[in-house]
N, C-alpha and C positions, 0 to 999 in steps of 0.2 A: 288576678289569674292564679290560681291553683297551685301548689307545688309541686311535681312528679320526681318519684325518685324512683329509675330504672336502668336497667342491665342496659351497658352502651351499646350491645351487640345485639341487643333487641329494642328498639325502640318502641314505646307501645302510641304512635301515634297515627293517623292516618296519612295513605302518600302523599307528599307532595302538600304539604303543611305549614310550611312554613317561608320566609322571605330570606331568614339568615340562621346561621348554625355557629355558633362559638364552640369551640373548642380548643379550652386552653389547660395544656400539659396533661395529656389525657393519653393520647395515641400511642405513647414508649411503655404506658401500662397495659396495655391489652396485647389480650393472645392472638385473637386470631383476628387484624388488623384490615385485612381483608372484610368481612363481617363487618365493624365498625364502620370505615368511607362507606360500603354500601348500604349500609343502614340512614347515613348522614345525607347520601347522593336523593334514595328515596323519600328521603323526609323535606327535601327542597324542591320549591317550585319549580316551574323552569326559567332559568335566567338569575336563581337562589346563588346567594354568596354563604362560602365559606369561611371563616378566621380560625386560623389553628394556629398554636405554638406547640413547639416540642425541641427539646435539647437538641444542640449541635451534636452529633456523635462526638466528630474532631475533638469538642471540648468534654467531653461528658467520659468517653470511653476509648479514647482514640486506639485504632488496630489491634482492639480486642476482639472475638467470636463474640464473645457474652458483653453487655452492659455491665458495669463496674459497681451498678445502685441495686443493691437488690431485688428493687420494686418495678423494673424496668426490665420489662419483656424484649425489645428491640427500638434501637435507637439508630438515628438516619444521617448519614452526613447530607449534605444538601443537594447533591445530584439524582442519587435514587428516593429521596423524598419527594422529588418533582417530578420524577418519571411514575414514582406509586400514583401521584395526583391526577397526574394525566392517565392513568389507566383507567379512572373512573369517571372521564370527561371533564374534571377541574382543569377552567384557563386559568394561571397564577396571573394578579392585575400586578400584586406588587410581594416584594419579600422586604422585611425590613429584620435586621441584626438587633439584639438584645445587651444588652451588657460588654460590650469590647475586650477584648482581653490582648494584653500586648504581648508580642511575643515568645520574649523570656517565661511568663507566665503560663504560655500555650506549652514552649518546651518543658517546663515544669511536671504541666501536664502527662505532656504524652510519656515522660521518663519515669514520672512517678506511677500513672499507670499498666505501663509494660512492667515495672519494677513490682507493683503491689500483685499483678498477673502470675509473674513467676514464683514468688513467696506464697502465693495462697497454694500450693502445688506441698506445700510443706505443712500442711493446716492449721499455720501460726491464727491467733487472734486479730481480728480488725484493728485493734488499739495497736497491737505490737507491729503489726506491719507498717501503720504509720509513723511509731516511733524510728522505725526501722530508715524507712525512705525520706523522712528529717536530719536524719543524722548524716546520711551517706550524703541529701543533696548539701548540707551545710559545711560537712567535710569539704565537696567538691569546690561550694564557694570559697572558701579561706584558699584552698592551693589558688583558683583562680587572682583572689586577692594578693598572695604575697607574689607571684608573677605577674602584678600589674604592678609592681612596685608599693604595696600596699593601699591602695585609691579601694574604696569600698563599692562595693556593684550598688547598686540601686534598682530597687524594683517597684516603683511607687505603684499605687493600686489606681487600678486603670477609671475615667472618669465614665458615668453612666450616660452610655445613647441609644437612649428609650426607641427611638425610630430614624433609626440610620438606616439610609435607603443600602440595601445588597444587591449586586448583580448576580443575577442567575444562571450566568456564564463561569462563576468558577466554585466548585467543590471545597474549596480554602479559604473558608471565613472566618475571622478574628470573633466570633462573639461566643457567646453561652448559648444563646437558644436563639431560635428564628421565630419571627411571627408574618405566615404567609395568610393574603387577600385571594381569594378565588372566588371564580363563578362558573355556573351549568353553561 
């Protein structure tokens, strides 16, 4: 079969063409995201499955306006990623979480990025603001540390589960990115 290489938001193929639709880490690049599912909706049979990934917000940008990656148009926590789904008649079969991330490493997150939020208000460099939110979180460890009596935190690096079933019931998921099952 043929290679095609085309604009997401246009797809050049006839409706209703196909059985399944991958799309992986694609959808937090595009503008007008709307455009894209229905292009994807039209390009599937009926009864067509979907597979998408796309970053957790939570982890990627947590209670930012703007995505924190430059190349990243909009990014979804997992509640309004499912209500986007179902606006264009996706049933999700299943959601499965990406990469785990343990807590300490999600707060990390979310401080480092409210923190690199505020700094870029100052139009320091990408490097310097990293420099920047290394120092302050490792400051915070050591005071945490010599009030623990000295005992050193630990934050081992969380182990990989490729398909860890998620419930679709809650907004607060521990992973990096989702990879959600749908069908027409």
């Amino acid at each position: 079969m043929p290679t095609v290489c085309a604009d997401a938001t246009y797809l050049p193929f006839r409706k209703q063409s196909f059985n399944c639709v991958v799309s992986l880490e694609t959808l937090e690049h595009i503008r007008d995201q709307r455009v894209f599912l229905d292009n994807i909706k039209g390009s599937l049979k009926k009864g067509g499955r979907l597979i998408l990934s796309t970053p957790n917000k939570l982890y990627a940008s947590p209670f930012l306006p703007k995505p924190l990656n430059p190349f990243h148009v909009k990014e979804f926590y997992l509640g309004p990623l499912l209500n986007f789904l179902g606006q264009y008649g996706f049933r999700v079969d299943c959601i499965y979480g990406g990469r785990r991330v343990r807590r300490l490493e999600l707060l990390r997150r979310i401080f480092g990025s409210i923190l690199k939020f505020f700094l870029s208000k100052f139009s320091l460099k990408s490097h310097l603001l990293d420099d920047f939110y290394r120092s302050i979180f490792n400051l915070m460890l050591v005071r945490r540390c010599k009030r623990s009596g000295g005992r050193r935190l630990i934050d081992p690096d969380p182990n990989l589960f490729i398909h860890e079933k998620v419930e679709s019931r809650s907004n607060i998921v521990l992973y990096q990115y989702f990879l959600i099952y749908a069908h027409l």
